[in-house]
GUTORVO-942947 format. One line per 5 residues: number of its first residue (from 0); their letters; for each residue z negated, x, y negated of C-alpha. Coordinates in nm, 2 decimals. Layout:
% GUTORVO-942947
NUM	a	Z:X:Y | ...;
***
This chain:
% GUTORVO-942947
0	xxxxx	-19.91:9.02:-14.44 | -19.88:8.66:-14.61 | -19.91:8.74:-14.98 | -19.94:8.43:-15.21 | -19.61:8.37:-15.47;
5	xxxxx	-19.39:8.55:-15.27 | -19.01:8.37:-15.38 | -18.95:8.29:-15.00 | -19.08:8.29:-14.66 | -19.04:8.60:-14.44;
10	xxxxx	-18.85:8.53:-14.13 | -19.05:8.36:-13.87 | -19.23:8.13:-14.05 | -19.17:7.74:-14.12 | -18.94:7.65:-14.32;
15	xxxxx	-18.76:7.99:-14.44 | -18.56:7.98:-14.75 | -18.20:8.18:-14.71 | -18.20:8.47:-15.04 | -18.03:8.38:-15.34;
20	xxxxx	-17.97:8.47:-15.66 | -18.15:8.41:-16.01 | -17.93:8.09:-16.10 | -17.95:7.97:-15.77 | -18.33:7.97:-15.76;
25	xxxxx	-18.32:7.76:-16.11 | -18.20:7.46:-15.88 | -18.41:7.52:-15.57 | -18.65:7.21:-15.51 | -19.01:7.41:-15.55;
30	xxxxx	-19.19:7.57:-15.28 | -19.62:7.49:-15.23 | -19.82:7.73:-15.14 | -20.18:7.81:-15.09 | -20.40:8.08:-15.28;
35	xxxxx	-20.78:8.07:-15.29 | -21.05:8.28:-15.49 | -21.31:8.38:-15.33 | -21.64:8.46:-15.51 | -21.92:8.71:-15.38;
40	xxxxx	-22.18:8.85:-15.53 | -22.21:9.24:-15.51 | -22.39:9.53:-15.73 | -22.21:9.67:-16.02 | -22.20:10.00:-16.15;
45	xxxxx	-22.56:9.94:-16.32 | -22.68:9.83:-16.03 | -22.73:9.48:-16.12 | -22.55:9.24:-15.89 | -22.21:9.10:-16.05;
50	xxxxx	-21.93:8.86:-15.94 | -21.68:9.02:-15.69 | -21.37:8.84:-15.59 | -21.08:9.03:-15.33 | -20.71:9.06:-15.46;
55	xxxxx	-20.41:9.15:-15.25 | -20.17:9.41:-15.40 | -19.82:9.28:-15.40 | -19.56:9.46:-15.21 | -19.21:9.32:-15.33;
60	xxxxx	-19.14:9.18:-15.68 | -19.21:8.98:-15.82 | -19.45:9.13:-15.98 | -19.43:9.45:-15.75 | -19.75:9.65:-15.70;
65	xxxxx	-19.99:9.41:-15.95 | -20.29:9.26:-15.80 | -20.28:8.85:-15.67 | -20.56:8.65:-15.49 | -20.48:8.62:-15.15;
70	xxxxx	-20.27:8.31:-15.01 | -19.91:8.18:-14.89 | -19.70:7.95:-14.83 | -19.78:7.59:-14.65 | -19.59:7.56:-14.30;
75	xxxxx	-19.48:7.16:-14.25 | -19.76:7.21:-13.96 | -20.09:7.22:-14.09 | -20.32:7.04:-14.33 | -20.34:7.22:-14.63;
80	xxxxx	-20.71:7.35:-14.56 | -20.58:7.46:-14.23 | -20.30:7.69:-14.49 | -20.60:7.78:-14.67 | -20.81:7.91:-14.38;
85	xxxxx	-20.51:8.03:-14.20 | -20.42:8.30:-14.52 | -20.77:8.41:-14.57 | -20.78:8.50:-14.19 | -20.42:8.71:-14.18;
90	xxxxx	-20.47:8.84:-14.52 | -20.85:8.92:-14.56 | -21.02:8.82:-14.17 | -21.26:8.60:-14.42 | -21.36:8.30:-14.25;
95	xxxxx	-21.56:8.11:-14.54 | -21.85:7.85:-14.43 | -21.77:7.68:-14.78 | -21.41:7.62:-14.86 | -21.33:7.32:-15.14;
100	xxxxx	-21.01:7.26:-15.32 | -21.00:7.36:-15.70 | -20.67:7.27:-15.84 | -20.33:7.26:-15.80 | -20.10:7.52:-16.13;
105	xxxxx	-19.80:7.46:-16.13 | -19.65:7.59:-16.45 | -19.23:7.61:-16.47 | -19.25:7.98:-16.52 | -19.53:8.09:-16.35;
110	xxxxx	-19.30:8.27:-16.05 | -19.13:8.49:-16.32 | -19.14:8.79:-16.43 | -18.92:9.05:-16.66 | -18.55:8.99:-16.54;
115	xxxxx	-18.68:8.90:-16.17 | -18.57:8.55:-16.10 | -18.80:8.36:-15.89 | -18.83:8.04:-15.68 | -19.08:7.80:-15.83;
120	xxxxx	-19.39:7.77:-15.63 | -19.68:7.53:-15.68 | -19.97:7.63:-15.56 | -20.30:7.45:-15.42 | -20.59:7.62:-15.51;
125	xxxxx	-20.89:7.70:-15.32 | -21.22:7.85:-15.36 | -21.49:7.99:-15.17 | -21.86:8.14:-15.23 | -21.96:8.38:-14.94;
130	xxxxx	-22.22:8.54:-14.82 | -22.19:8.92:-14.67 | -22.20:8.75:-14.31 | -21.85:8.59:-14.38 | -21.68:8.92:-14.35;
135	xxxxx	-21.57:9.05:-14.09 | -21.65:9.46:-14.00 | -21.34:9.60:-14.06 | -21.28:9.44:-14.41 | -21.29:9.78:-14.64;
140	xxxxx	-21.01:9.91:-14.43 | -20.75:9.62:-14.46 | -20.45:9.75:-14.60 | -20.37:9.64:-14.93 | -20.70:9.45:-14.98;
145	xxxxx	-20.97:9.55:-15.27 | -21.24:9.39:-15.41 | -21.24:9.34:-15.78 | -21.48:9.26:-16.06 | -21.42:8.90:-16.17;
150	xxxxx	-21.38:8.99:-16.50 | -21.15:9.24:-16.71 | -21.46:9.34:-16.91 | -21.64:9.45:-16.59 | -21.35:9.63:-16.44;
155	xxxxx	-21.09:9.41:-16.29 | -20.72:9.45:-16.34 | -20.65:9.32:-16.72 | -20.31:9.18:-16.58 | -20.32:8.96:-16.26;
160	xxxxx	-19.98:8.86:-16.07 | -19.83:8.51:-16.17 | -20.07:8.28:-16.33 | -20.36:8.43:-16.12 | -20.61:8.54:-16.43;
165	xxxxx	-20.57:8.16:-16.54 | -20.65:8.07:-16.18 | -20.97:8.31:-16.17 | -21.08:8.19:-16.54 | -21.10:7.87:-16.45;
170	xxxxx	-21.24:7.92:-16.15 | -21.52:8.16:-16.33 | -21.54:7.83:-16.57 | -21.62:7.60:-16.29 | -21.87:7.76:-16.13;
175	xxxxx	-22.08:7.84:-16.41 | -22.09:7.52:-16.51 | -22.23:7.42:-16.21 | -22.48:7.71:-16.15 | -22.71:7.63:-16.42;
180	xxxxx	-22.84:7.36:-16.24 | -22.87:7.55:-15.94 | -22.57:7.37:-15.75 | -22.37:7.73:-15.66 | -22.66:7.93:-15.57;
185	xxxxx	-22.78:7.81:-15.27 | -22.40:7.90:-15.13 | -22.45:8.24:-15.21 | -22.82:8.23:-15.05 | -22.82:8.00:-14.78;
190	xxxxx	-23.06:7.72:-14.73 | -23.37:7.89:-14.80 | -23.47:8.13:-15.13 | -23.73:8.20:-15.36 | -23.71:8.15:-15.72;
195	xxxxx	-23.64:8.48:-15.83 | -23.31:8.54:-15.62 | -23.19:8.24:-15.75 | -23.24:8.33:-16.09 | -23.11:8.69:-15.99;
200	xxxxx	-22.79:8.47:-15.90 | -22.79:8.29:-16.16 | -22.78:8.58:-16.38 | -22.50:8.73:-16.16 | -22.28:8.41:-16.26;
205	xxxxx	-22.35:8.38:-16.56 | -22.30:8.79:-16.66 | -22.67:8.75:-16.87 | -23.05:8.81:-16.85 | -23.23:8.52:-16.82;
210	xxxxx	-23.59:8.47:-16.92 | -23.81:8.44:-16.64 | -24.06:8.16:-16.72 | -23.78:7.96:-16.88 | -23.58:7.95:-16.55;
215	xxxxx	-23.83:7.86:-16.35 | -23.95:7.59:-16.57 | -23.55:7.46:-16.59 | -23.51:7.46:-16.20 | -23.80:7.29:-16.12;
220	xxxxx	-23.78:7.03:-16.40 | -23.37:7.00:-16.27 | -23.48:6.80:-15.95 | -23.22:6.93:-15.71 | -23.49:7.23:-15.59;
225	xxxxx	-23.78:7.10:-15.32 | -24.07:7.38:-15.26 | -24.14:7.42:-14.91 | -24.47:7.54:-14.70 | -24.25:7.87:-14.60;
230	xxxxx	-24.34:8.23:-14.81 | -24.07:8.49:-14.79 | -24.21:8.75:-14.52 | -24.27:9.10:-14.58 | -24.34:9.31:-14.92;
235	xxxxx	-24.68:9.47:-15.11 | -24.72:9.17:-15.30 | -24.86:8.83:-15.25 | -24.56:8.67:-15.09 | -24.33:8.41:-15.31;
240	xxxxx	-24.29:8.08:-15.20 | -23.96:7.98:-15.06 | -23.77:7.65:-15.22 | -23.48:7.45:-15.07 | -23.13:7.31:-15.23;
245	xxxxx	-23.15:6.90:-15.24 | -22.87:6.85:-15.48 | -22.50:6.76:-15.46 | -22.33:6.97:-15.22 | -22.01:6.98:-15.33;
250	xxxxx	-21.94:7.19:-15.68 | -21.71:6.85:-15.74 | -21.36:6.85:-15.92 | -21.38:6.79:-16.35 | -21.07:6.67:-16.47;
255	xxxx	-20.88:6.96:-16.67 | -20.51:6.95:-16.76 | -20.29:7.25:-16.67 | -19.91:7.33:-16.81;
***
């Protein structure tokens, strides 16, 4: 299994790095690598849905046993998407339908940890929002692969490998920036949805009740929602009309400085 940070390349792969020891790696011209967090939305322990994101337990140090979004390194053969959809499929089978770049951390110490010297590695960050239809069947019984609250305060690990809870933060900042104009939810929906699972998104994102009558008044004065002729099928009550995404498609790349 590829795990993201990892100080060097297991034989086999492009462009192995021999060991060596900690004052050796000081010198060692950095390595890039890939990591993407991926966000889905699934119930918490109230029942509510939450945001859900899979780590990968590390198996050598650094950072032995701690949890790390899932990732590895770039081989001198493939685009750097290619890297990213390459890692999700060997370390989690996930084969995203959205997959954008977020941003590249490279901070000088981010490899290290205690008295574990480490090869710097700058990594190229992806994300992706999925749907359960993304995953493939046997996904609970990967080995070494759990899914996690996004946040501490909901349950997920307080200390992430590397920089990886900076990663996730940001990430987390991004995309609730953008969902309160309805540009991440139709990722998490697909391209039809009624207004009340889009709030119910919404509210998944952004960890918070939101009033009714006030959301739908906000979304349909935002002008990136269109209201169809379709009702969603089914149900004892008079059925709700279904509404389509017609805003930016991409969740777009704010400037933000990293150390």
């Amino acid at each position: 299994m590829s795990l993201f940070g990892e100080p060097f390349v297991a034989a086999g792969n492009v462009g192995t790095i021999p060991a060596a020891n900690i004052s050796e790696r000081e010198h060692l011209q950095p390595q890039l690598a890939i990591s993407t967090v991926i966000f889905a939305l699934r119930p918490k322990e109230d029942g509510k849905l939450g945001l859900w994101l899979p780590l990968v337990k590390r198996v050598r140090e650094p950072f032995l046993s701690l949890w790390a979004l899932p990732g590895g390194p770039l081989r001198a053969d493939e685009s750097l998407e290619g890297a990213a959809r390459r890692n999700l499929q060997e370390t989690t089978g996930i084969e995203p339908a959205y997959l954008e770049q977020l941003y590249a951390f490279g901070g000088l110490q981010r490899a290290q940890h205690k008295d574990v010297g480490a090869h710097r590695v700058v990594s190229i960050v992806y994300w992706a929002l999925v749907r359960d239809s993304d995953f493939p069947e046997d996904f609970e019984a990967r080995h070494n692969v759990e899914w996690h609250p996004a946040e501490p305060a909901d349950g997920c690990p307080e200390e992430l490998a590397f920089d990886h809870r900076e990663i996730v933060d940001y990430a987390l900042w991004r995309l609730r920036n953008k969902v309160e104009h309805g540009q991440a939810g139709y990722h998490f929906l697909g391209e039809l949805f009624t207004l009340a699972q889009l709030r119910e998104v919404h509210q998944a994102v952004l960890n918070k009740t939101l009033d009714k009558a006030n959301f739908r008044r906000d979304m349909l004065a935002s002008n990136t929602l269109e209201e169809t002729d379709l009702f969603q099928s089914g149900g004892r009550h008079r059925p709700p009309k279904l509404f389509k995404y017609t805003g930016p498609r991409g969740l777009g790349s704010p400037s933000r400085s990293t150390t």
